[in-house]
C-alpha positions as CSV (number, residue, x, y, z in Angstrom):
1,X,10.9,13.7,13.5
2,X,10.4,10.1,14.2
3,X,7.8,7.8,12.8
4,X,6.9,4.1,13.1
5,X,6.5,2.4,9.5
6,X,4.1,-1.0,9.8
7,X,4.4,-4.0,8.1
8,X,1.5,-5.7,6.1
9,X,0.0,-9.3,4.9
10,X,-1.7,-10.2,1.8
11,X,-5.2,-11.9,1.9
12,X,-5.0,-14.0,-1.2
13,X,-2.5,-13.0,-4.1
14,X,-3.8,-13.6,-7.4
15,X,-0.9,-13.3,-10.1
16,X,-3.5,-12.6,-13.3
17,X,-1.3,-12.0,-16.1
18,X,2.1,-10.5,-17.7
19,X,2.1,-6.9,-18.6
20,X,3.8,-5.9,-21.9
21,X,6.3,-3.8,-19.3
22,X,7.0,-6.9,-17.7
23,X,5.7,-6.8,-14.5
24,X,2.1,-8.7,-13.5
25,X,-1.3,-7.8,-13.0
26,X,-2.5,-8.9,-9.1
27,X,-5.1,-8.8,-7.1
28,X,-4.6,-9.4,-3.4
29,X,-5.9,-7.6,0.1
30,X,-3.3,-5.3,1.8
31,X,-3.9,-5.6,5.2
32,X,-1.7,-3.1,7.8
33,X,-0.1,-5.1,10.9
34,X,1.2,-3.2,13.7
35,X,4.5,-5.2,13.3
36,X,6.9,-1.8,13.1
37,X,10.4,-0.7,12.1
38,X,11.0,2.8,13.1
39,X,12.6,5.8,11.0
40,X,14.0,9.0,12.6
41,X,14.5,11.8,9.7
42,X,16.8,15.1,10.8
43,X,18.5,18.2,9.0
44,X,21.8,17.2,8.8
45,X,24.2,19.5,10.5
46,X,27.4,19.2,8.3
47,X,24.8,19.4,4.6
48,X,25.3,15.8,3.7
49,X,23.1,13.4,3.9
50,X,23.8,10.2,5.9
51,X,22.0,6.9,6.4
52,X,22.2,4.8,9.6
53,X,20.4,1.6,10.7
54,X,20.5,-1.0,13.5
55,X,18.3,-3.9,14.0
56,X,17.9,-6.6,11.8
57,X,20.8,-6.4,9.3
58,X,20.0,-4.9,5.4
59,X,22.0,-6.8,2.6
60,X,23.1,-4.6,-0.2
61,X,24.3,-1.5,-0.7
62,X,23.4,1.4,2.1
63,X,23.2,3.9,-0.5
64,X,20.8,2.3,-2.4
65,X,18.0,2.0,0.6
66,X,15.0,2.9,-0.7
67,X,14.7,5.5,2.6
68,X,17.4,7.3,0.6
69,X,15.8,7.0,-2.6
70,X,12.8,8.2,-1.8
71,X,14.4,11.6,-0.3
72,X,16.3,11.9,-3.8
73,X,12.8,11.7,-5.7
74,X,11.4,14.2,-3.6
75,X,15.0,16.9,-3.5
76,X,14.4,16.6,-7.4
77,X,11.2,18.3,-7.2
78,X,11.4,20.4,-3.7
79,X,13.8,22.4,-2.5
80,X,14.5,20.8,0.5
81,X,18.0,20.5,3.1
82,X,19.9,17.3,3.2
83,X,19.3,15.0,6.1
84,X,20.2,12.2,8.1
85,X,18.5,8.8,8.8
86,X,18.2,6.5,11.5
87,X,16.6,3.5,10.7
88,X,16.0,0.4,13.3
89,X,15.1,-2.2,11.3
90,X,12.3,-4.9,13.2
91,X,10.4,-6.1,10.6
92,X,12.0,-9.2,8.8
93,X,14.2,-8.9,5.6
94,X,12.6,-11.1,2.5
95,X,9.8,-12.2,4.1
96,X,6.9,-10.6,1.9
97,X,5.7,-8.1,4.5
98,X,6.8,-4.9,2.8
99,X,9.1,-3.4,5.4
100,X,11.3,-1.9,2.8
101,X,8.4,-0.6,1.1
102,X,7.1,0.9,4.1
103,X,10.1,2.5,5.1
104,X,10.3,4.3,1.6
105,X,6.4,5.5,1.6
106,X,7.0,6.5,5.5
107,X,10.1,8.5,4.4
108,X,7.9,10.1,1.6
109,X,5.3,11.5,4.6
110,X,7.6,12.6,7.2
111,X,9.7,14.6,4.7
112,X,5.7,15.9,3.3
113,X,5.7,16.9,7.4
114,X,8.7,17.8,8.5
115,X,9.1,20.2,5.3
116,X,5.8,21.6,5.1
117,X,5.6,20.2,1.1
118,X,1.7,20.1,1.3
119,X,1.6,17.1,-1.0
120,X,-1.8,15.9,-1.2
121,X,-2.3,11.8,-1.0
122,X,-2.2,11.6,-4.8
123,X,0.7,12.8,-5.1
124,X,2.7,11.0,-2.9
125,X,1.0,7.7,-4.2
126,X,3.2,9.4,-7.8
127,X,6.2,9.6,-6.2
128,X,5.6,6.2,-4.2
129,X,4.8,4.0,-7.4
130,X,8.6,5.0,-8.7
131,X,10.2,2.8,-5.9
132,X,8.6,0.0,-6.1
133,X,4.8,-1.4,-6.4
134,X,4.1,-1.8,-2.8
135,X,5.3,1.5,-1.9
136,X,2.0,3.2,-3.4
137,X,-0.2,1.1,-0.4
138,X,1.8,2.5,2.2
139,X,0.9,5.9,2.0
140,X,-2.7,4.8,2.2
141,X,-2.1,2.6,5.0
142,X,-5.6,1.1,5.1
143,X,-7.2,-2.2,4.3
144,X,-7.7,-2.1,0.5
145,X,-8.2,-4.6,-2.4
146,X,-5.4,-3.7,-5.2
147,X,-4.8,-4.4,-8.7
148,X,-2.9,-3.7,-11.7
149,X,0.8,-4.1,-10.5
150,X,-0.5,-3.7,-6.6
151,X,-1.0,-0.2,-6.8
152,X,-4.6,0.6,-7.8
153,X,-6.4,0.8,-5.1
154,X,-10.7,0.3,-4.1
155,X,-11.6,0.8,-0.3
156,X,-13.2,-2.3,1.3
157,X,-15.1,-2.9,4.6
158,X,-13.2,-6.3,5.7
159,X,-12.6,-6.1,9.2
160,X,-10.5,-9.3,10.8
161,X,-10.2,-7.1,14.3
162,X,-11.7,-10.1,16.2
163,X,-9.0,-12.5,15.3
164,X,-5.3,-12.6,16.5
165,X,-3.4,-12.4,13.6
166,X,0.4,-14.6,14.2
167,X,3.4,-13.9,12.0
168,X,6.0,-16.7,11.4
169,X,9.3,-15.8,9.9
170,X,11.5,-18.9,9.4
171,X,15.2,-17.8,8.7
172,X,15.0,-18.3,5.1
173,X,15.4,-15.4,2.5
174,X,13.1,-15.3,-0.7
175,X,13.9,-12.4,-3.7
176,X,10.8,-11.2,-5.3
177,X,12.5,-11.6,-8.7
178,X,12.9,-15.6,-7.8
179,X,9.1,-16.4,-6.9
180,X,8.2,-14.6,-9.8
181,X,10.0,-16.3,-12.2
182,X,8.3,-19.7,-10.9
183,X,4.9,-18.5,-11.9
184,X,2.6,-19.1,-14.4
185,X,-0.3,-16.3,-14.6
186,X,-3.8,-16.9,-14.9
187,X,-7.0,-15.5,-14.4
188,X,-9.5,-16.9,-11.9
189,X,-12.8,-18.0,-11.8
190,X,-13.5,-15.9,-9.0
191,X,-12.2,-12.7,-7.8
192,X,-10.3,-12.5,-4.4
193,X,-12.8,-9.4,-3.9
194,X,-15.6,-11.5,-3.8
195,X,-13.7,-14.2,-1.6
196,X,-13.2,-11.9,1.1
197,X,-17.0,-11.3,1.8
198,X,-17.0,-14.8,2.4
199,X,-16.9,-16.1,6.2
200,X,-13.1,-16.3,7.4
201,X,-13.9,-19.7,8.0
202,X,-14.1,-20.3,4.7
203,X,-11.4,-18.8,2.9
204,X,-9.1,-22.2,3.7
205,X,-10.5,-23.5,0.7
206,X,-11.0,-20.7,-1.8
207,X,-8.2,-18.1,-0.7
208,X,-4.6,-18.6,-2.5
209,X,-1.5,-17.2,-2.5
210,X,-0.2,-18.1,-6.0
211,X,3.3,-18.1,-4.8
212,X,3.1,-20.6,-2.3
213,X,3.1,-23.8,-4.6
214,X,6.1,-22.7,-6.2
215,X,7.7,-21.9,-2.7
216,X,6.7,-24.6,-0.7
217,X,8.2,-27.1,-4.1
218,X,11.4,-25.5,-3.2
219,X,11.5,-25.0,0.9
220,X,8.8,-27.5,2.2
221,X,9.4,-26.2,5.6
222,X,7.6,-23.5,5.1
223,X,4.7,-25.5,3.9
224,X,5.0,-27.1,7.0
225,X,4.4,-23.9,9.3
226,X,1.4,-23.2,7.3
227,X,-0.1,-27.1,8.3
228,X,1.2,-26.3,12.0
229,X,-0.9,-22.8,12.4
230,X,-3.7,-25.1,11.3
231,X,-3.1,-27.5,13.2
232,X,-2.8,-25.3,16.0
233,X,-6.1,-23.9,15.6
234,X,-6.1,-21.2,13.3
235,X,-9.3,-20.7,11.1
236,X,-7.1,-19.4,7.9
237,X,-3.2,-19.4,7.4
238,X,-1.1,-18.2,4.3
239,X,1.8,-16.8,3.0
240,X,2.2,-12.9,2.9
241,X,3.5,-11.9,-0.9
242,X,6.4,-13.7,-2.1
243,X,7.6,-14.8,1.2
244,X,8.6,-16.6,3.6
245,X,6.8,-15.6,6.6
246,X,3.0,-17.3,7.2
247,X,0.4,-16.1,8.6
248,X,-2.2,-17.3,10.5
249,X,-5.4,-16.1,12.0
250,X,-7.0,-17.1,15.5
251,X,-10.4,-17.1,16.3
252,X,-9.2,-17.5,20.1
253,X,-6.4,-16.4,21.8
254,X,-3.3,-19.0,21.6
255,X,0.2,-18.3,23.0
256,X,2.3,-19.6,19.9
257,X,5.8,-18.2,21.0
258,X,6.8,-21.6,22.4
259,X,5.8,-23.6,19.0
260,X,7.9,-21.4,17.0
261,X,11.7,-19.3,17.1
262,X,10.5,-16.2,15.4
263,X,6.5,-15.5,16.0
264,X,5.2,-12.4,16.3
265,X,1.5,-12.0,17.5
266,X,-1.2,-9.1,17.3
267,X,-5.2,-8.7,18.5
268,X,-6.6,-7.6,15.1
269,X,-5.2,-4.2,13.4
Protein backbone atom coordinates (compact mmCIF):
# COMPACT_ATOMS: atom_id res chain seq x y z
CA UNK A 1 0.00 0.00 0.00
CA UNK A 2 1.38 3.33 -0.94
CA UNK A 3 0.29 6.78 0.18
CA UNK A 4 1.43 10.34 -0.37
CA UNK A 5 1.81 12.27 3.07
CA UNK A 6 1.42 16.40 2.47
CA UNK A 7 3.22 18.97 3.98
CA UNK A 8 1.47 22.04 5.67
CA UNK A 9 1.98 26.00 6.59
CA UNK A 10 0.88 27.88 9.54
CA UNK A 11 -1.27 31.15 9.08
CA UNK A 12 -0.05 33.09 12.08
CA UNK A 13 1.46 31.20 15.15
CA UNK A 14 0.56 32.56 18.33
CA UNK A 15 2.84 31.12 21.23
CA UNK A 16 0.12 32.14 24.34
CA UNK A 17 1.60 30.65 27.30
CA UNK A 18 3.72 27.84 29.12
CA UNK A 19 1.88 24.82 30.28
CA UNK A 20 2.76 23.33 33.77
CA UNK A 21 3.88 20.07 31.38
CA UNK A 22 6.19 22.26 29.69
CA UNK A 23 5.04 22.57 26.42
CA UNK A 24 2.93 25.95 25.09
CA UNK A 25 -0.38 26.81 24.44
CA UNK A 26 -0.73 28.04 20.42
CA UNK A 27 -2.97 29.10 18.26
CA UNK A 28 -2.19 29.04 14.52
CA UNK A 29 -4.10 27.91 11.05
CA UNK A 30 -3.01 24.46 9.62
CA UNK A 31 -3.23 24.77 6.21
CA UNK A 32 -2.56 21.34 3.96
CA UNK A 33 -0.02 21.98 0.85
CA UNK A 34 0.19 19.40 -1.79
CA UNK A 35 4.09 19.53 -1.24
CA UNK A 36 4.43 15.43 -0.67
CA UNK A 37 6.82 12.75 0.59
CA UNK A 38 5.60 9.42 -0.21
CA UNK A 39 5.44 6.19 2.16
CA UNK A 40 4.99 2.57 0.87
CA UNK A 41 3.96 0.15 3.88
CA UNK A 42 4.30 -3.93 3.15
CA UNK A 43 4.15 -7.26 5.25
CA UNK A 44 7.45 -8.08 5.63
CA UNK A 45 8.48 -11.39 4.18
CA UNK A 46 11.24 -12.53 6.61
CA UNK A 47 8.83 -11.10 10.08
CA UNK A 48 11.05 -8.21 10.86
CA UNK A 49 10.34 -5.09 10.33
CA UNK A 50 12.68 -2.82 8.27
CA UNK A 51 12.76 0.89 7.47
CA UNK A 52 14.10 2.37 4.10
CA UNK A 53 14.29 5.91 2.75
CA UNK A 54 15.68 7.88 -0.16
CA UNK A 55 15.28 11.46 -0.93
CA UNK A 56 16.27 14.07 1.06
CA UNK A 57 18.56 12.73 3.76
CA UNK A 58 17.00 12.09 7.63
CA UNK A 59 19.61 12.94 10.48
CA UNK A 60 19.37 10.79 13.50
CA UNK A 61 18.81 7.51 14.17
CA UNK A 62 16.69 5.27 11.56
CA UNK A 63 15.17 3.37 14.24
CA UNK A 64 13.83 6.21 15.83
CA UNK A 65 11.64 7.56 12.69
CA UNK A 66 8.53 8.41 13.81
CA UNK A 67 7.14 6.06 10.71
CA UNK A 68 8.42 3.31 12.94
CA UNK A 69 7.17 4.67 16.00
CA UNK A 70 3.93 5.09 15.08
CA UNK A 71 3.63 1.18 13.87
CA UNK A 72 5.08 0.26 17.53
CA UNK A 73 2.09 2.37 19.10
CA UNK A 74 -0.33 0.70 17.15
CA UNK A 75 1.38 -3.34 17.35
CA UNK A 76 0.90 -2.48 21.19
CA UNK A 77 -2.67 -2.40 20.86
CA UNK A 78 -3.48 -4.53 17.55
CA UNK A 79 -2.39 -7.65 16.61
CA UNK A 80 -0.84 -6.82 13.54
CA UNK A 81 2.34 -8.58 11.26
CA UNK A 82 5.61 -6.79 11.10
CA UNK A 83 6.33 -4.75 8.00
CA UNK A 84 8.60 -2.90 5.92
CA UNK A 85 8.87 0.86 4.90
CA UNK A 86 9.82 2.72 2.13
CA UNK A 87 10.00 6.15 2.62
CA UNK A 88 11.09 8.93 -0.15
CA UNK A 89 11.59 11.84 1.57
CA UNK A 90 10.56 15.34 -0.61
CA UNK A 91 9.53 17.56 1.79
CA UNK A 92 12.41 19.58 3.46
CA UNK A 93 14.05 18.47 6.87
CA UNK A 94 13.70 21.41 9.70
CA UNK A 95 11.92 23.65 7.84
CA UNK A 96 8.48 23.89 9.97
CA UNK A 97 6.30 22.17 7.41
CA UNK A 98 5.56 18.97 9.36
CA UNK A 99 6.93 16.33 7.05
CA UNK A 100 7.93 14.16 9.80
CA UNK A 101 4.74 14.60 11.40
CA UNK A 102 2.93 13.77 8.39
CA UNK A 103 4.73 10.71 7.75
CA UNK A 104 3.88 9.43 11.26
CA UNK A 105 -0.05 10.36 11.06
CA UNK A 106 0.03 8.87 7.32
CA UNK A 107 1.64 5.64 8.71
CA UNK A 108 -1.09 5.59 11.49
CA UNK A 109 -3.99 5.49 8.39
CA UNK A 110 -2.44 3.17 6.03
CA UNK A 111 -1.78 0.62 8.74
CA UNK A 112 -5.88 1.63 9.93
CA UNK A 113 -6.32 0.42 5.92
CA UNK A 114 -4.15 -2.02 5.06
CA UNK A 115 -5.09 -4.02 8.39
CA UNK A 116 -8.64 -3.55 8.51
CA UNK A 117 -8.20 -1.86 12.32
CA UNK A 118 -11.50 0.15 11.94
CA UNK A 119 -10.16 3.00 14.01
CA UNK A 120 -12.48 5.71 13.96
CA UNK A 121 -10.81 9.51 13.41
CA UNK A 122 -10.79 9.97 17.22
CA UNK A 123 -8.89 7.40 17.78
CA UNK A 124 -6.17 7.75 15.61
CA UNK A 125 -6.00 11.57 16.65
CA UNK A 126 -5.06 9.36 20.44
CA UNK A 127 -2.58 7.52 19.05
CA UNK A 128 -1.32 10.59 16.86
CA UNK A 129 -0.98 13.11 19.87
CA UNK A 130 1.78 10.49 21.49
CA UNK A 131 4.32 11.37 18.71
CA UNK A 132 4.33 14.58 18.59
CA UNK A 133 1.80 17.76 18.63
CA UNK A 134 1.51 18.12 14.92
CA UNK A 135 0.85 14.58 14.35
CA UNK A 136 -2.89 14.94 15.69
CA UNK A 137 -3.66 17.59 12.46
CA UNK A 138 -2.49 15.19 10.04
CA UNK A 139 -4.97 12.71 10.38
CA UNK A 140 -7.54 15.49 9.85
CA UNK A 141 -5.85 16.77 6.98
CA UNK A 142 -8.06 19.84 6.59
CA UNK A 143 -7.78 23.55 7.09
CA UNK A 144 -8.40 23.98 10.80
CA UNK A 145 -7.66 26.64 13.56
CA UNK A 146 -5.78 24.68 16.63
CA UNK A 147 -5.04 25.36 20.10
CA UNK A 148 -3.83 24.02 23.23
CA UNK A 149 -0.43 22.43 22.21
CA UNK A 150 -1.66 22.35 18.26
CA UNK A 151 -3.82 19.64 18.69
CA UNK A 152 -7.36 20.84 19.51
CA UNK A 153 -8.94 21.39 16.65
CA UNK A 154 -12.32 23.82 15.41
CA UNK A 155 -13.25 23.61 11.54
CA UNK A 156 -12.98 26.93 9.70
CA UNK A 157 -14.23 28.12 6.22
CA UNK A 158 -10.86 29.98 5.10
CA UNK A 159 -10.30 29.26 1.62
CA UNK A 160 -6.91 30.84 -0.03
CA UNK A 161 -7.61 28.49 -3.34
CA UNK A 162 -7.33 31.69 -5.54
CA UNK A 163 -3.81 32.44 -4.60
CA UNK A 164 -0.60 30.58 -5.56
CA UNK A 165 0.90 29.69 -2.50
CA UNK A 166 5.28 29.58 -2.95
CA UNK A 167 7.47 27.71 -0.48
CA UNK A 168 11.10 28.88 0.07
CA UNK A 169 13.46 26.53 1.86
CA UNK A 170 16.94 28.15 2.28
CA UNK A 171 19.55 25.34 3.33
CA UNK A 172 19.48 26.21 6.90
CA UNK A 173 18.26 23.74 9.62
CA UNK A 174 16.13 24.99 12.66
CA UNK A 175 15.31 22.41 15.93
CA UNK A 176 11.99 23.02 17.32
CA UNK A 177 13.48 22.80 20.82
CA UNK A 178 15.88 25.96 19.72
CA UNK A 179 13.08 28.48 18.55
CA UNK A 180 11.32 27.65 21.47
CA UNK A 181 13.65 28.41 23.90
CA UNK A 182 13.98 32.08 22.26
CA UNK A 183 10.38 32.83 23.17
CA UNK A 184 8.61 34.74 25.48
CA UNK A 185 4.67 33.79 25.59
CA UNK A 186 1.95 36.09 25.64
CA UNK A 187 -1.49 36.48 24.97
CA UNK A 188 -2.85 38.64 22.21
CA UNK A 189 -5.16 41.29 21.85
CA UNK A 190 -6.72 39.66 19.16
CA UNK A 191 -7.16 36.15 18.26
CA UNK A 192 -5.56 34.74 14.94
CA UNK A 193 -9.19 33.27 14.50
CA UNK A 194 -10.60 36.41 14.09
CA UNK A 195 -7.56 37.66 11.84
CA UNK A 196 -8.12 35.17 9.29
CA UNK A 197 -11.69 36.56 8.46
CA UNK A 198 -9.91 39.51 7.62
CA UNK A 199 -9.12 40.26 3.74
CA UNK A 200 -5.67 38.39 2.86
CA UNK A 201 -4.65 41.73 2.01
CA UNK A 202 -4.58 42.62 5.24
CA UNK A 203 -3.06 40.08 7.26
CA UNK A 204 0.70 41.77 6.44
CA UNK A 205 -0.01 43.83 9.28
CA UNK A 206 -1.89 41.84 11.87
CA UNK A 207 -0.75 38.13 11.14
CA UNK A 208 2.54 36.91 13.08
CA UNK A 209 4.49 34.13 13.42
CA UNK A 210 5.97 34.57 16.98
CA UNK A 211 8.98 32.74 16.02
CA UNK A 212 10.14 34.73 13.36
CA UNK A 213 11.74 37.64 15.44
CA UNK A 214 13.71 35.37 17.31
CA UNK A 215 14.81 33.62 14.01
CA UNK A 216 15.31 36.26 11.78
CA UNK A 217 17.82 37.95 15.07
CA UNK A 218 19.84 34.87 14.53
CA UNK A 219 19.73 34.12 10.48
CA UNK A 220 18.76 37.44 8.83
CA UNK A 221 18.72 35.74 5.56
CA UNK A 222 15.73 34.36 6.15
CA UNK A 223 14.21 37.64 7.04
CA UNK A 224 15.43 38.67 3.81
CA UNK A 225 13.34 35.95 1.70
CA UNK A 226 10.33 37.08 3.53
CA UNK A 227 11.05 41.12 2.22
CA UNK A 228 11.85 39.49 -1.39
CA UNK A 229 8.24 37.47 -1.68
CA UNK A 230 7.01 41.00 -0.88
CA UNK A 231 8.83 42.57 -2.87
CA UNK A 232 8.00 40.32 -5.57
CA UNK A 233 4.43 40.77 -5.33
CA UNK A 234 3.06 38.65 -2.82
CA UNK A 235 -0.10 39.98 -0.86
CA UNK A 236 1.13 38.04 2.56
CA UNK A 237 4.41 36.07 3.36
CA UNK A 238 5.56 34.28 6.57
CA UNK A 239 7.35 31.72 8.18
CA UNK A 240 5.65 28.21 8.46
CA UNK A 241 6.17 26.98 12.41
CA UNK A 242 9.52 27.18 13.69
CA UNK A 243 11.19 27.22 10.50
CA UNK A 244 13.06 28.02 8.10
CA UNK A 245 11.08 27.88 5.02
CA UNK A 246 8.72 31.18 4.06
CA UNK A 247 5.86 31.37 2.49
CA UNK A 248 4.32 33.55 0.43
CA UNK A 249 1.00 33.95 -1.22
CA UNK A 250 0.28 35.37 -4.83
CA UNK A 251 -2.64 37.00 -5.90
CA UNK A 252 -1.35 36.44 -9.61
CA UNK A 253 0.56 33.94 -11.11
CA UNK A 254 4.54 34.67 -10.82
CA UNK A 255 7.29 32.18 -11.90
CA UNK A 256 9.64 32.52 -8.78
CA UNK A 257 11.99 29.46 -9.58
CA UNK A 258 14.58 31.74 -11.11
CA UNK A 259 14.65 34.20 -7.83
CA UNK A 260 15.33 31.41 -5.61
CA UNK A 261 17.47 27.74 -5.38
CA UNK A 262 14.84 25.87 -3.54
CA UNK A 263 11.02 27.15 -4.39
CA UNK A 264 8.37 25.18 -4.62
CA UNK A 265 5.05 26.58 -6.01
CA UNK A 266 1.23 25.42 -5.86
CA UNK A 267 -2.37 27.01 -7.26
CA UNK A 268 -4.23 27.03 -3.98
CA UNK A 269 -4.82 23.61 -1.97
Amino acid sequence: MICFPNCKINLGLSITEKRPDGFHNIETVFYPVKLCDAIEIFVSMDQKTDFVFNGLDIPGNTNENLCLKAFNILKKHFDIPEVNFNLIKKIPIGAGLGGGSADAAFTIKMLNNLFSLKMSEGLMIKYAKILGSDCAFFIKNKVVFAVGKGDEFENTDLDISDYQIAIIKPEIYISTHQAYSKIIPSKKEISIKKIIKMPVSDWKNNLFNDFEKPVFEIYPEIGEIKNKLYNLGAEYASMSGSGSAIFGLFKNKIKLQSHFKDCFVWQGK
